[in-house]
MARGU-642860 format. One record per residue: residue number from 0; residue in three letters; x, y, z of N, C-alpha, C in turn. Coordinates in nm, 4 decimals. Example, Ala and Ser with C-alpha at 12.3 -4.5 7.8 and 13.67 -1.06 7.14 Angstrom:
num:0; residuo:ALA; neast:1.3190; nnorth:-0.5690; nup:0.7800; caeast:1.2300; canorth:-0.4500; caup:0.7800; ceast:1.3200; cnorth:-0.3300; cup:0.7800
num:1; residuo:SER; neast:1.2850; nnorth:-0.2250; nup:0.7080; caeast:1.3670; canorth:-0.1060; caup:0.7140; ceast:1.2900; cnorth:0.0030; cup:0.7870
This chain:
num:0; residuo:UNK; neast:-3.7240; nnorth:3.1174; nup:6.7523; caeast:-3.6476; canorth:3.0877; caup:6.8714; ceast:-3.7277; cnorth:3.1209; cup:6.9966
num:1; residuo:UNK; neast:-3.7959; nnorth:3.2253; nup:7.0072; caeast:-3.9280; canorth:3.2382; caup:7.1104; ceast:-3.9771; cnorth:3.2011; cup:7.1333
num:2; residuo:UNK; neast:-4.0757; nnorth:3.1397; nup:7.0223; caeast:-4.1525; canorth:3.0116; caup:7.0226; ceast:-4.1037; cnorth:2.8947; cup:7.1280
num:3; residuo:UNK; neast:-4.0271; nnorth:2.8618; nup:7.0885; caeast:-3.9262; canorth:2.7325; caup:7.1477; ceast:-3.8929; cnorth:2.7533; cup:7.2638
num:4; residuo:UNK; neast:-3.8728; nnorth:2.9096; nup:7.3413; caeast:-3.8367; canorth:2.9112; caup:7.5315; ceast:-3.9687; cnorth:2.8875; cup:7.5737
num:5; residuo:UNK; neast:-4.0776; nnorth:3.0263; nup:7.4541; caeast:-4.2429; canorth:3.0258; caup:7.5417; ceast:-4.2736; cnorth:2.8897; cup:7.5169
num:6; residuo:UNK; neast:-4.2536; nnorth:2.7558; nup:7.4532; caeast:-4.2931; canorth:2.6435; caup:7.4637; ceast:-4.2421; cnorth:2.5658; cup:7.5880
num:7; residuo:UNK; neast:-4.1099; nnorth:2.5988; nup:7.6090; caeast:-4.0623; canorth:2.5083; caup:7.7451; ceast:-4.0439; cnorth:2.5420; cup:7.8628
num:8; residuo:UNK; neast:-4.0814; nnorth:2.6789; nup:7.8799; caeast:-4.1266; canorth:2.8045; caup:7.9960; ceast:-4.2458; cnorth:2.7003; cup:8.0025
num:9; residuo:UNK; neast:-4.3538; nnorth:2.7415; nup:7.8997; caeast:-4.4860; canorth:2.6978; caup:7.9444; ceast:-4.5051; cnorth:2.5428; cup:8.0095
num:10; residuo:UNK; neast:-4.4322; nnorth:2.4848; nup:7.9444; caeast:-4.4151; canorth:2.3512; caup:7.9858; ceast:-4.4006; cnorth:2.3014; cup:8.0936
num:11; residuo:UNK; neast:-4.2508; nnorth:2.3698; nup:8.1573; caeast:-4.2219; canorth:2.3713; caup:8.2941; ceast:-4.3079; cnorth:2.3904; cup:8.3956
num:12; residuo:UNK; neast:-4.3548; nnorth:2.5469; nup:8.3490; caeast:-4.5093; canorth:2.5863; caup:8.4371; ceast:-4.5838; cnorth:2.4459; cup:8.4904
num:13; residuo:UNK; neast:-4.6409; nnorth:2.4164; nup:8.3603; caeast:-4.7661; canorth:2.2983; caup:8.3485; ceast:-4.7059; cnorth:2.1866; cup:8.4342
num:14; residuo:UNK; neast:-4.5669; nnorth:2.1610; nup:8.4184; caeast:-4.5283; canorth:2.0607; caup:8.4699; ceast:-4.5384; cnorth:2.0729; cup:8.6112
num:15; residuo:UNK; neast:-4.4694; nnorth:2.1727; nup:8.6765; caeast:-4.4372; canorth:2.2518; caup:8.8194; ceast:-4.6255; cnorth:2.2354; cup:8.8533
num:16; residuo:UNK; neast:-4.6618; nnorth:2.3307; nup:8.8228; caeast:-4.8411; canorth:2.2827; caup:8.8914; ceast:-4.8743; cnorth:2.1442; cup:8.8654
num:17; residuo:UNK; neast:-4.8843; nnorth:2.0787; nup:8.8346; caeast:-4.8988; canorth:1.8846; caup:8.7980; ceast:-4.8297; cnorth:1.8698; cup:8.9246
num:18; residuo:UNK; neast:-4.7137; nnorth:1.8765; nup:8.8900; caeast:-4.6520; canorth:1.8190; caup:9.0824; ceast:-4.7087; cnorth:1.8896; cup:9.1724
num:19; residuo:UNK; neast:-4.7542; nnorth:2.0367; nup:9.1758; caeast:-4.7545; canorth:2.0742; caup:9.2890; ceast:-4.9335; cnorth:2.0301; cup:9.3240
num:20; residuo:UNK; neast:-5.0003; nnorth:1.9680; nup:9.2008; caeast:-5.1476; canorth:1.9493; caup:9.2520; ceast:-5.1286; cnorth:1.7975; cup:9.2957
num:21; residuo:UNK; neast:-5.0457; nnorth:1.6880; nup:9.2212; caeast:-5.0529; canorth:1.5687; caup:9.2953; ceast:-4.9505; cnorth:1.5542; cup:9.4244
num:22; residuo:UNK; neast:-4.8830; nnorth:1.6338; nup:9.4417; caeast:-4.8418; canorth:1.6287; caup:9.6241; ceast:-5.0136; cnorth:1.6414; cup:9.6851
num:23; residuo:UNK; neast:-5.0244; nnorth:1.7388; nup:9.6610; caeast:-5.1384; canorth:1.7476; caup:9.7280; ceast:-5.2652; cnorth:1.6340; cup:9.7786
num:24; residuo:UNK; neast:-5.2933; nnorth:1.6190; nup:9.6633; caeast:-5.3474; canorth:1.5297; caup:9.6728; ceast:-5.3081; cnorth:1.4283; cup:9.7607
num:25; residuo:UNK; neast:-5.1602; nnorth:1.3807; nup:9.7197; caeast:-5.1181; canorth:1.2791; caup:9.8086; ceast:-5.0812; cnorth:1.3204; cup:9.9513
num:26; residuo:UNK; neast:-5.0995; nnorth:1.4358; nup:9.9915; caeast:-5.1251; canorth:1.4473; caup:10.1200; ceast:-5.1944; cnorth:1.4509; cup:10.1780
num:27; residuo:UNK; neast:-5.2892; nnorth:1.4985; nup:10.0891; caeast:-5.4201; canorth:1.4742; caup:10.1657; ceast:-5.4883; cnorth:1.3495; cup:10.1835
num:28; residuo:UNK; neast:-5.4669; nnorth:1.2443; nup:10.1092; caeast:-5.4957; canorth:1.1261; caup:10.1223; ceast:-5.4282; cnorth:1.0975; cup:10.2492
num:29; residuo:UNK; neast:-5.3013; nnorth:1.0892; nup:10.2780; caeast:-5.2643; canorth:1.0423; caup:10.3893; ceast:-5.2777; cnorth:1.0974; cup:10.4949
num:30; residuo:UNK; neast:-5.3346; nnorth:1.2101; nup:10.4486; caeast:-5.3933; canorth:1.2849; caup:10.6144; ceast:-5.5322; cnorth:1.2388; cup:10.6345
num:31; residuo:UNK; neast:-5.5669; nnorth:1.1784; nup:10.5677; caeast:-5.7118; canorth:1.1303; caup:10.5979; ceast:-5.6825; cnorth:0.9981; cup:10.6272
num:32; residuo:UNK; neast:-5.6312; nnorth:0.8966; nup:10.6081; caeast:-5.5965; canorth:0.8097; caup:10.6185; ceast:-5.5390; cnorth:0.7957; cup:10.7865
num:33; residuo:UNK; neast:-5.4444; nnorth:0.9360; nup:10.8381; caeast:-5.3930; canorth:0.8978; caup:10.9637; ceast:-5.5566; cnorth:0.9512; cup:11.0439
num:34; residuo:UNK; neast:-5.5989; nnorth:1.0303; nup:11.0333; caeast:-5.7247; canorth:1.0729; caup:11.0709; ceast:-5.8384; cnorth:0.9901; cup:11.1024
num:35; residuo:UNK; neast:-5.8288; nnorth:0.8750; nup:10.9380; caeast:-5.9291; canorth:0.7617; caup:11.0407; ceast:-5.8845; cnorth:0.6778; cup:11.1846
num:36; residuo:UNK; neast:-5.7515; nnorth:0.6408; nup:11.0953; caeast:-5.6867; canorth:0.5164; caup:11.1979; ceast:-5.7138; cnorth:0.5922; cup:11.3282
num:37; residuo:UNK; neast:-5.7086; nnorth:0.7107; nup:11.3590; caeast:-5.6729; canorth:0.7766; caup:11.4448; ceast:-5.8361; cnorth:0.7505; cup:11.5403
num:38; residuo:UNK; neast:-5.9243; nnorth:0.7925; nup:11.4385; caeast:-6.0605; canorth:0.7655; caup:11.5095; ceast:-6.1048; cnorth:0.6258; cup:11.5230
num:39; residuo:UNK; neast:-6.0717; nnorth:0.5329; nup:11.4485; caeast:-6.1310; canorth:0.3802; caup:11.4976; ceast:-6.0413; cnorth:0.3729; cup:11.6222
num:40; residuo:UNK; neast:-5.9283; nnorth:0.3938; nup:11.6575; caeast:-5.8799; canorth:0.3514; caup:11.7630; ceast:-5.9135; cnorth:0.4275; cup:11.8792
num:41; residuo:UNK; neast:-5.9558; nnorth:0.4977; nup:11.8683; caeast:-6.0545; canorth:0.6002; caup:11.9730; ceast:-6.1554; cnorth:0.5353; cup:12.0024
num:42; residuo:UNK; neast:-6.2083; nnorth:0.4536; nup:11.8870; caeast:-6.3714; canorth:0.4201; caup:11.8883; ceast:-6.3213; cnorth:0.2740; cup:11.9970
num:43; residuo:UNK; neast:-6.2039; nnorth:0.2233; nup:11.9689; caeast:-6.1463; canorth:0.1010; caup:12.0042; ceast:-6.1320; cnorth:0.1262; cup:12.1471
num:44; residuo:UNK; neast:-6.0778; nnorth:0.2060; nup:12.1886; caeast:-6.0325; canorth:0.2464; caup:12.2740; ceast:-6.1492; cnorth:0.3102; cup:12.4101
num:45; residuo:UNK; neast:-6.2588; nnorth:0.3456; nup:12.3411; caeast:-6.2945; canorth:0.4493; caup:12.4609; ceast:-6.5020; cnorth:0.3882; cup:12.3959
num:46; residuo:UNK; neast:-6.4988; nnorth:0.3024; nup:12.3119; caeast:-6.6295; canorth:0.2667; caup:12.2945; ceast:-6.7374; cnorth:0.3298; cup:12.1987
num:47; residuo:UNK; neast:-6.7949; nnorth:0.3329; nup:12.1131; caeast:-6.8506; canorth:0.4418; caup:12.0738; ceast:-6.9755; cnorth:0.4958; cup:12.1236
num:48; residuo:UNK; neast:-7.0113; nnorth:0.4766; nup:12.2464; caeast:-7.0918; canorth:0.5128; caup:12.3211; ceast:-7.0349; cnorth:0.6322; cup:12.3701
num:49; residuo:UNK; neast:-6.8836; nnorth:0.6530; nup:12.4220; caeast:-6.8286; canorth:0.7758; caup:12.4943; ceast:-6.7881; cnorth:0.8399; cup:12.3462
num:50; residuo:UNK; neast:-6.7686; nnorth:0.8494; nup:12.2528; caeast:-6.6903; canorth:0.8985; caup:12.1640; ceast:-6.7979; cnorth:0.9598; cup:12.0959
num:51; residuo:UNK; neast:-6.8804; nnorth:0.8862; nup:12.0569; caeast:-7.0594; canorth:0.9952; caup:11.9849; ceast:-7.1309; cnorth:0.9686; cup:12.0587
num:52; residuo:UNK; neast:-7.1574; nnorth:0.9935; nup:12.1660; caeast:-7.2621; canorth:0.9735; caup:12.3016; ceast:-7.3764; cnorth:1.0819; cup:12.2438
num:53; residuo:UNK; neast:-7.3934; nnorth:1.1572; nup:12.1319; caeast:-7.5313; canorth:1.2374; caup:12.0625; ceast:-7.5099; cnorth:1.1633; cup:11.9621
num:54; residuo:UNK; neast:-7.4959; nnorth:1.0606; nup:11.9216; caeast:-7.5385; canorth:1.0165; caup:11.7470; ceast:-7.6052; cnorth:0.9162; cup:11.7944
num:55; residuo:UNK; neast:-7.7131; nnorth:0.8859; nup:11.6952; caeast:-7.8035; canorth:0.7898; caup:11.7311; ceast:-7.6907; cnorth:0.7280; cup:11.6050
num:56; residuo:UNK; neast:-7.7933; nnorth:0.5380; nup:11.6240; caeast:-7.7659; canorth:0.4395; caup:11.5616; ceast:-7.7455; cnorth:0.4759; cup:11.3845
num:57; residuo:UNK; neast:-7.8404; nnorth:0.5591; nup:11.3430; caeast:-7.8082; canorth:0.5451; caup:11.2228; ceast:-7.7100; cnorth:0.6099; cup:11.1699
num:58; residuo:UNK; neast:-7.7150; nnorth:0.7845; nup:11.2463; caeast:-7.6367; canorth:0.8738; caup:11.2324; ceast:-7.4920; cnorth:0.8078; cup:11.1906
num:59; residuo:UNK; neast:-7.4541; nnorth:0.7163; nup:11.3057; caeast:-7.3298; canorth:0.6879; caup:11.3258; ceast:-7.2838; cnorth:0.5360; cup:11.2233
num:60; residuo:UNK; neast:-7.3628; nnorth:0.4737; nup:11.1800; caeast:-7.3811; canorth:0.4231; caup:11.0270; ceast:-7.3655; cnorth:0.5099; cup:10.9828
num:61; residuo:UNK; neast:-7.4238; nnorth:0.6049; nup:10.9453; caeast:-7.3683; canorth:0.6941; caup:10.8070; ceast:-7.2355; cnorth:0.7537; cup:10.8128
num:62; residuo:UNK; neast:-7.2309; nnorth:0.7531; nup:10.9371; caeast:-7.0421; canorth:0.8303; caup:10.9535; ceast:-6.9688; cnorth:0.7217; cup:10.9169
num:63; residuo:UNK; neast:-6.9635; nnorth:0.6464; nup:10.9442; caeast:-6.8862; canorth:0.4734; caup:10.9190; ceast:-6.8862; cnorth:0.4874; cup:10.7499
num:64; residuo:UNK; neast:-7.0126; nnorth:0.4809; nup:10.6875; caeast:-7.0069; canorth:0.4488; caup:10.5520; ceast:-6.9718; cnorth:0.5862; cup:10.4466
num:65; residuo:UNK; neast:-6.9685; nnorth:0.6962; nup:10.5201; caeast:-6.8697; canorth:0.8221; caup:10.4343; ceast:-6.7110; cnorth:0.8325; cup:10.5075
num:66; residuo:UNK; neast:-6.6390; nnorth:0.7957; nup:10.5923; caeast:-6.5707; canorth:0.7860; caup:10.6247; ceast:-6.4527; cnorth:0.6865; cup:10.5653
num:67; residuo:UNK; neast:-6.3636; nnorth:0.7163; nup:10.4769; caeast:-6.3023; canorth:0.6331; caup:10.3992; ceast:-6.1774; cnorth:0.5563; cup:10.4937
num:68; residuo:UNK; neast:-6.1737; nnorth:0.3972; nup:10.4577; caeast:-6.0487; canorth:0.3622; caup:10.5096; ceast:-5.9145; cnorth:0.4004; cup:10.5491
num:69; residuo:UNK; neast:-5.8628; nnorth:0.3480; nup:10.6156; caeast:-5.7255; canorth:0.3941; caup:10.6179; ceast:-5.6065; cnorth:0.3346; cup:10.5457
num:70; residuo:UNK; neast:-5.5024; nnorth:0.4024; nup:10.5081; caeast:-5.3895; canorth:0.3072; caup:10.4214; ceast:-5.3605; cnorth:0.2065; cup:10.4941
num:71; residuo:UNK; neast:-5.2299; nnorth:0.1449; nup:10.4821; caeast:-5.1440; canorth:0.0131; caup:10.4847; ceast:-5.1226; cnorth:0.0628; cup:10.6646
num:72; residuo:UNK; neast:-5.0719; nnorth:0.1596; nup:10.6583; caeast:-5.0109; canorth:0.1382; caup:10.8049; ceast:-5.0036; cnorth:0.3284; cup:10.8182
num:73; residuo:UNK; neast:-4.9563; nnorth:0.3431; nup:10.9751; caeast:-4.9194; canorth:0.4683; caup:11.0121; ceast:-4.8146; cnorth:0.4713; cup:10.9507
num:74; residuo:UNK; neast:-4.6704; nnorth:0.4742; nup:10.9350; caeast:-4.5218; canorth:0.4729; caup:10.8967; ceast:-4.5596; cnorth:0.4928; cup:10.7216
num:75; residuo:UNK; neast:-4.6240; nnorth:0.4134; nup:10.6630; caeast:-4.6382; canorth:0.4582; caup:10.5063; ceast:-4.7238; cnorth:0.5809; cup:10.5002
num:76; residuo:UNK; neast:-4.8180; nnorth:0.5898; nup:10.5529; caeast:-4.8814; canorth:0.7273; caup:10.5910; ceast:-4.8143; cnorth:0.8238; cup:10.5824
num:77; residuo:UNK; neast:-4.7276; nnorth:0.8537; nup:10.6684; caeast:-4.6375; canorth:0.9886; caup:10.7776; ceast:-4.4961; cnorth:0.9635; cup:10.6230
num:78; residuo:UNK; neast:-4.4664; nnorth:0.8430; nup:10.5690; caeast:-4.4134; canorth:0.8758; caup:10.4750; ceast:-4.4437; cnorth:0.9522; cup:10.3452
num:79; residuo:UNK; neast:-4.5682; nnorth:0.8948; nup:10.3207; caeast:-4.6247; canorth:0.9856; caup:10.2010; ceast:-4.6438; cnorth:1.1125; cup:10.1997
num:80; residuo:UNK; neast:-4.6554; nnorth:1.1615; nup:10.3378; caeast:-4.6771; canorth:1.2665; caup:10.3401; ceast:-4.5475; cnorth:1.3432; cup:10.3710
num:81; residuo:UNK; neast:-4.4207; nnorth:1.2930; nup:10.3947; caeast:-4.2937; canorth:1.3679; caup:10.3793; ceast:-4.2722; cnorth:1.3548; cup:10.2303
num:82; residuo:UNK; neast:-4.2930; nnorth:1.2849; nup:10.1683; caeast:-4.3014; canorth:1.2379; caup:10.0081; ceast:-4.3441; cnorth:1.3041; cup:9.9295
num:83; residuo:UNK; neast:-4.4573; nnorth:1.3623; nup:9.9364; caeast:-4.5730; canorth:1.4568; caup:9.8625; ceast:-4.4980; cnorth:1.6001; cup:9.9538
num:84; residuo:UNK; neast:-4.5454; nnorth:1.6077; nup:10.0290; caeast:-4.4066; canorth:1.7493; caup:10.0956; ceast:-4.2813; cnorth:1.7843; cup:9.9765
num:85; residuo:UNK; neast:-4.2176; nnorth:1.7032; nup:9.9943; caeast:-4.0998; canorth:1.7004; caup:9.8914; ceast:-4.1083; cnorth:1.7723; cup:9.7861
num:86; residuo:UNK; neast:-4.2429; nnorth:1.6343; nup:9.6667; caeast:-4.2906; canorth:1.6955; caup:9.5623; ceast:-4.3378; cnorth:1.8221; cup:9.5596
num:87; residuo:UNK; neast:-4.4257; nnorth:1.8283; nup:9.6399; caeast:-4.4587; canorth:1.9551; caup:9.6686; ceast:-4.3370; cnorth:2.0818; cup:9.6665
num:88; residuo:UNK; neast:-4.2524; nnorth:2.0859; nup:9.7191; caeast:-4.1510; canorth:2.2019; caup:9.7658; ceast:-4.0646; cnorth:2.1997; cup:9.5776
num:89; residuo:UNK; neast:-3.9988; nnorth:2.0773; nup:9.5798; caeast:-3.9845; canorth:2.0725; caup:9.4351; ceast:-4.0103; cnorth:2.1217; cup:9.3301
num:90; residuo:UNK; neast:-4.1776; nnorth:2.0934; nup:9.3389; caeast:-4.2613; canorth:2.1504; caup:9.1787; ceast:-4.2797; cnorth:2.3123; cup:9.2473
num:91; residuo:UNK; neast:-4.2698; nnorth:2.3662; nup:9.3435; caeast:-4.2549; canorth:2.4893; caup:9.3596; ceast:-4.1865; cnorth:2.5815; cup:9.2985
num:92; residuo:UNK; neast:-4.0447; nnorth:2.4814; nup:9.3298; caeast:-3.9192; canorth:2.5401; caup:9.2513; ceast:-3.9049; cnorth:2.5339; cup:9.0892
num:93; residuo:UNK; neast:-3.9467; nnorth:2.4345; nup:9.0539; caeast:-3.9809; canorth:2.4407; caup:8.9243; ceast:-4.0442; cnorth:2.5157; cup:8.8669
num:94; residuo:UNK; neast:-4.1570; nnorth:2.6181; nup:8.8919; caeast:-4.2741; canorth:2.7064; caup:8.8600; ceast:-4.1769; cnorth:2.8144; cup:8.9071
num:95; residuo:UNK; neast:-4.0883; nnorth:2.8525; nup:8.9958; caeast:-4.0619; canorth:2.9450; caup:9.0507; ceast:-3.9659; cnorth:3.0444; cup:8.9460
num:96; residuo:UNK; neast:-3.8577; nnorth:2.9134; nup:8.9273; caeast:-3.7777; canorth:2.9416; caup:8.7923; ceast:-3.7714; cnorth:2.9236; cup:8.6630
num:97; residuo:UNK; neast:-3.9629; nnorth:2.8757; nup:8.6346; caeast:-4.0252; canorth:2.9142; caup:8.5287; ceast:-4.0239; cnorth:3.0833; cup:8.5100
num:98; residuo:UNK; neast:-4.0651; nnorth:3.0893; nup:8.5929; caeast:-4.1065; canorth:3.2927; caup:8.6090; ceast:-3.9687; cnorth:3.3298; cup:8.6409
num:99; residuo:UNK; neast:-3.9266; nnorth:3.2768; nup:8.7250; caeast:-3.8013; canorth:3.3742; caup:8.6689; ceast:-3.7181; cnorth:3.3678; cup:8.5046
num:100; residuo:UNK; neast:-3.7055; nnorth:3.2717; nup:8.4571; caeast:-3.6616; canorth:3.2677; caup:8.3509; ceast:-3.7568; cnorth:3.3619; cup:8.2826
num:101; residuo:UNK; neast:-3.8860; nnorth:3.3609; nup:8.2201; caeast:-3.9815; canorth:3.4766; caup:8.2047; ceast:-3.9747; cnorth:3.6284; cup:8.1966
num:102; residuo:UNK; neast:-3.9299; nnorth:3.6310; nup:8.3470; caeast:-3.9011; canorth:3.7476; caup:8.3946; ceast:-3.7792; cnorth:3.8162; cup:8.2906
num:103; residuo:UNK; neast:-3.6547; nnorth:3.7158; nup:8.2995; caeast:-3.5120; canorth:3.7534; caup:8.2198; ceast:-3.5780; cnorth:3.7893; cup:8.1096
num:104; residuo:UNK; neast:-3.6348; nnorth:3.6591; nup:8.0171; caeast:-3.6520; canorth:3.6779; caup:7.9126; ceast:-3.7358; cnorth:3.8368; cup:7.8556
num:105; residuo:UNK; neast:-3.8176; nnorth:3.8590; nup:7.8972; caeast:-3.8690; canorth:3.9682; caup:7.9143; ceast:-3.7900; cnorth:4.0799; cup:7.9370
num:106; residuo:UNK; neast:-3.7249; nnorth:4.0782; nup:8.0461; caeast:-3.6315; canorth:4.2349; caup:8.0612; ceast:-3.4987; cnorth:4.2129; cup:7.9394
num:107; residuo:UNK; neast:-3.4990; nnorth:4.0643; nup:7.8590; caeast:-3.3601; canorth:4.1008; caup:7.7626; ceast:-3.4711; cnorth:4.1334; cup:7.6630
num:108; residuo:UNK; neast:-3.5560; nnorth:4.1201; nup:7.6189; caeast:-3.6227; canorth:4.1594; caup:7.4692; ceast:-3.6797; cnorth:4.2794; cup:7.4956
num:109; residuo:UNK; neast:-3.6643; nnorth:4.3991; nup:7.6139; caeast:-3.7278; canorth:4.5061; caup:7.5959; ceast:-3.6403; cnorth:4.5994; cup:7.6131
């Protein structure tokens, strides 16, 4: 019968970190994502002569070509990232009352 909680304790755990590493992820994608949009329209906006006025020509090729696109739009952006938030707070709770269940289990078997 131990077997069988420490199997779905552990589970939960595993599960609870899984969500709480792909929020992440997915926030961070969309924070990079508002981050570019954010800088091409700067670049749009103000030239890239005023914006890297110290990067030479190539420099600023290479920023272009490590600099990853941006998603679909701002609004799916700023959503994903209330989205992954969510998950995030969620799989918290899930891990949280992994350990607590743990915890019980532990103070009833001693």
């Amino acid at each position: 019968m131990s077997s069988i909680i420490g199997n779905n304790v552990n589970s939960a755990i595993v599960s609870g970190m899984s969500g709480i590493q792909n929020a992440y992820q997915g926030m961070t994608q969309a924070s990079v994502n508002i981050a570019q949009r954010a800088a091409q329209t700067s670049v749009e906006l103000n030239g890239t002569s005023q914006v890297l006025t110290n990067a030479s020509l190539n420099n600023l090729s290479n920023i272009r070509n490590t600099l990853p696109t941006g998603g679909d739009s701002l609004t799916s952006d700023l959503m994903s990232l209330q989205y992954n938030r969510n998950n995030a707070l969620a799989s918290a709770k899930v891990v949280d009352t992994a350990f607590d269940t743990v915890g019980t289990i532990i103070d009833t078997l001693t």
